[in-house]
ChimeraX commands (.cxc) that place a marker at each C-alpha (Angstrom):
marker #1 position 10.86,-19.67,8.77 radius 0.5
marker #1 position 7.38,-17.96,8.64 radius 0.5
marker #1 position 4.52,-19.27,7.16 radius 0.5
marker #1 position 1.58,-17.35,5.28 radius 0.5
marker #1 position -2.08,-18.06,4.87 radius 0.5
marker #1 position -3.64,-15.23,2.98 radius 0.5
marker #1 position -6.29,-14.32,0.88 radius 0.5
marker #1 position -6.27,-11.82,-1.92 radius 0.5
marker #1 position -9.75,-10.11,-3.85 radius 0.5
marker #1 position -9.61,-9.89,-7.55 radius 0.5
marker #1 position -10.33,-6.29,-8.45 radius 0.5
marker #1 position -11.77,-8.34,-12.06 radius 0.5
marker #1 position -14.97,-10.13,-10.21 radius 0.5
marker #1 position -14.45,-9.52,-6.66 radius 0.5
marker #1 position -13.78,-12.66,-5.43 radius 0.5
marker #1 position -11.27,-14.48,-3.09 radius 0.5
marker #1 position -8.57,-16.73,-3.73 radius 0.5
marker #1 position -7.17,-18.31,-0.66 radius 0.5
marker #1 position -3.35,-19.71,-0.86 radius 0.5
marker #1 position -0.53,-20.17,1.50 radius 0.5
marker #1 position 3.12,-19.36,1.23 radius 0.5
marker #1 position 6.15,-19.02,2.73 radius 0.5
marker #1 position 7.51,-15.45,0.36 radius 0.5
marker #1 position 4.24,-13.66,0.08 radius 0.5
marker #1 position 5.67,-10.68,-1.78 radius 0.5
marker #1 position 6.93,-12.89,-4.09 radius 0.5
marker #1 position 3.99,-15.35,-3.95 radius 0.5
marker #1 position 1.48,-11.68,-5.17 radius 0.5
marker #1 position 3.50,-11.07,-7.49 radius 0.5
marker #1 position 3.42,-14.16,-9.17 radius 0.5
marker #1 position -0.27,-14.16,-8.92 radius 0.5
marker #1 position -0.42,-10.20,-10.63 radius 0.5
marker #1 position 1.80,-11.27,-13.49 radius 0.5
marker #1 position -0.05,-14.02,-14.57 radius 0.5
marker #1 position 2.17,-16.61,-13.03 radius 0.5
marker #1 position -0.65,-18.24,-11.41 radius 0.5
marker #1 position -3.01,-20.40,-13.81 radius 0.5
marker #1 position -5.46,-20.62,-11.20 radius 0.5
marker #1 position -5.41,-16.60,-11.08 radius 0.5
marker #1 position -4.27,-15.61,-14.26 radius 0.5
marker #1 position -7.83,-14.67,-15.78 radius 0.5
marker #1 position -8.90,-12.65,-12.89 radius 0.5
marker #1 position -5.67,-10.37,-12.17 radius 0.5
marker #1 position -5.35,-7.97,-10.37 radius 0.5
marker #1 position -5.22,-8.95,-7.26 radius 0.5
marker #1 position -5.13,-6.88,-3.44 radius 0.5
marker #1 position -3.87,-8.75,-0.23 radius 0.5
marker #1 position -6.67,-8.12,2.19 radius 0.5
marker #1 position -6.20,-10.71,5.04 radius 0.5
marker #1 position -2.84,-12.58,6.02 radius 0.5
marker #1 position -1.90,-14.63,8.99 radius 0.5
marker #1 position 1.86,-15.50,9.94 radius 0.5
marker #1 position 2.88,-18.18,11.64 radius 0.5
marker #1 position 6.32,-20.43,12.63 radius 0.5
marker #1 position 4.21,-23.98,11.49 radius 0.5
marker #1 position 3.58,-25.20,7.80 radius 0.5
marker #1 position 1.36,-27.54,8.89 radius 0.5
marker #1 position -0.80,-25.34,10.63 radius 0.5
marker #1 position -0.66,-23.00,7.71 radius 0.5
marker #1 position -2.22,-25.34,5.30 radius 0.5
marker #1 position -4.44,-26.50,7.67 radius 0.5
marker #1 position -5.69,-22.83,8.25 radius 0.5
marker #1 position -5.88,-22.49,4.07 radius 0.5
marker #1 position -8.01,-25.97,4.19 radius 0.5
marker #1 position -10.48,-24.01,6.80 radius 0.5
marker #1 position -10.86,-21.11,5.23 radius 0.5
marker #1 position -11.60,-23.06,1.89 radius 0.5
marker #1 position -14.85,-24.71,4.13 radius 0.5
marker #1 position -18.42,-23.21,4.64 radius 0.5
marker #1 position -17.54,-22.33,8.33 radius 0.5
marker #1 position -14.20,-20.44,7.22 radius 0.5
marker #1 position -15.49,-19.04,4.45 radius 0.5
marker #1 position -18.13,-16.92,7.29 radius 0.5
marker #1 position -15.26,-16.32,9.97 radius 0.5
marker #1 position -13.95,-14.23,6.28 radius 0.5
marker #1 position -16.85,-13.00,5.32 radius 0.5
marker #1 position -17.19,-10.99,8.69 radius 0.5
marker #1 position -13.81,-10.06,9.25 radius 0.5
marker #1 position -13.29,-8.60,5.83 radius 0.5
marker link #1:1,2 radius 0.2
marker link #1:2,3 radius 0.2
marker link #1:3,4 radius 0.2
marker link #1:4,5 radius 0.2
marker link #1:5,6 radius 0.2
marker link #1:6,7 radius 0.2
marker link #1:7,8 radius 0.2
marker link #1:8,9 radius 0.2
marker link #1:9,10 radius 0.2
marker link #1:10,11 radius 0.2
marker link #1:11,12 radius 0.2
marker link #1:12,13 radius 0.2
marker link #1:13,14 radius 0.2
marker link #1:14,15 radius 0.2
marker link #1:15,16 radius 0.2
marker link #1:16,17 radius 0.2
marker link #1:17,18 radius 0.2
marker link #1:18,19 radius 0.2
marker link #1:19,20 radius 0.2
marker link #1:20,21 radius 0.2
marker link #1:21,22 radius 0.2
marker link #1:22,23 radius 0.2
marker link #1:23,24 radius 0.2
marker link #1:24,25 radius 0.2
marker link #1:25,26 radius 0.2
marker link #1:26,27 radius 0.2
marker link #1:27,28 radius 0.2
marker link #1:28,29 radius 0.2
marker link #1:29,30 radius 0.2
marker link #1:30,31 radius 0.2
marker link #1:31,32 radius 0.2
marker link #1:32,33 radius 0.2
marker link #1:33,34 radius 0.2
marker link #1:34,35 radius 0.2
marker link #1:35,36 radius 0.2
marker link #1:36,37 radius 0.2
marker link #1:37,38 radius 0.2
marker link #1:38,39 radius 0.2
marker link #1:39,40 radius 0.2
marker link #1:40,41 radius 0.2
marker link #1:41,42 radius 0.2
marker link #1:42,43 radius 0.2
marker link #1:43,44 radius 0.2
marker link #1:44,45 radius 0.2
marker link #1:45,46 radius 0.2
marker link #1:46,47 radius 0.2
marker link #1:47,48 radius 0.2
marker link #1:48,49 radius 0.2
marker link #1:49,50 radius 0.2
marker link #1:50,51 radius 0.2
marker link #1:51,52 radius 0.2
marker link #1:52,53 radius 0.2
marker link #1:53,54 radius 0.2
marker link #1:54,55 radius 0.2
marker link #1:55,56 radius 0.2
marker link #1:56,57 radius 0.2
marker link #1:57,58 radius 0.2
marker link #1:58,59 radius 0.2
marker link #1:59,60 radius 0.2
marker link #1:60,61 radius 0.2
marker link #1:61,62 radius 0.2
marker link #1:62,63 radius 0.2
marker link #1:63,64 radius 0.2
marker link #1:64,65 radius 0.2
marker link #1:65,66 radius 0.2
marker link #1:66,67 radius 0.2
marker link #1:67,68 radius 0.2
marker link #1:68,69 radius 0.2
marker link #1:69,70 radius 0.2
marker link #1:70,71 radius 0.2
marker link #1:71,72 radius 0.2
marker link #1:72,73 radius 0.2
marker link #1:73,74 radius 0.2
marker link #1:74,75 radius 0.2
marker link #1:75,76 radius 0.2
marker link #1:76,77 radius 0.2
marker link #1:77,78 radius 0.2
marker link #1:78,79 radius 0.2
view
């Protein structure tokens, strides 16, 4: 199974949300419709970074970094 960390920009306010997944169609979808509560005020969203990978664990612990200070600037310069 593949695993998702991704981070999607609210075209509302402009800023991030950072999640992880394992259906990310679905997973933006449920975010755009208003699925989300954390999300629902500040739809729409765009996908603008993913990564994929074969390890949950790793993929949460990537979400947990790029939730810190020093993940949040890895973002902020590749995006």
């Amino acid at each position: 199974m593949i695993y998702y960390t991704y981070v999607l920009r609210s075209e509302k306010d402009d800023k991030y949300y950072i999640g992880s997944t394992c259906d990310l169609k679905r997973r933006l979808k449920s975010h755009n419709n208003g699925r989300v509560v954390a999300t629902r005020n500040r739809r729409p969203f765009k996908l603008v970074y993913f990564e994929a990978g074969t390890d949950k664990n790793k993929s949460l612990l990537r979400e947990k970094y790029f939730k810190s200070g020093f993940g949040r600037k890895f973002l902020k310069n590749r995006l």
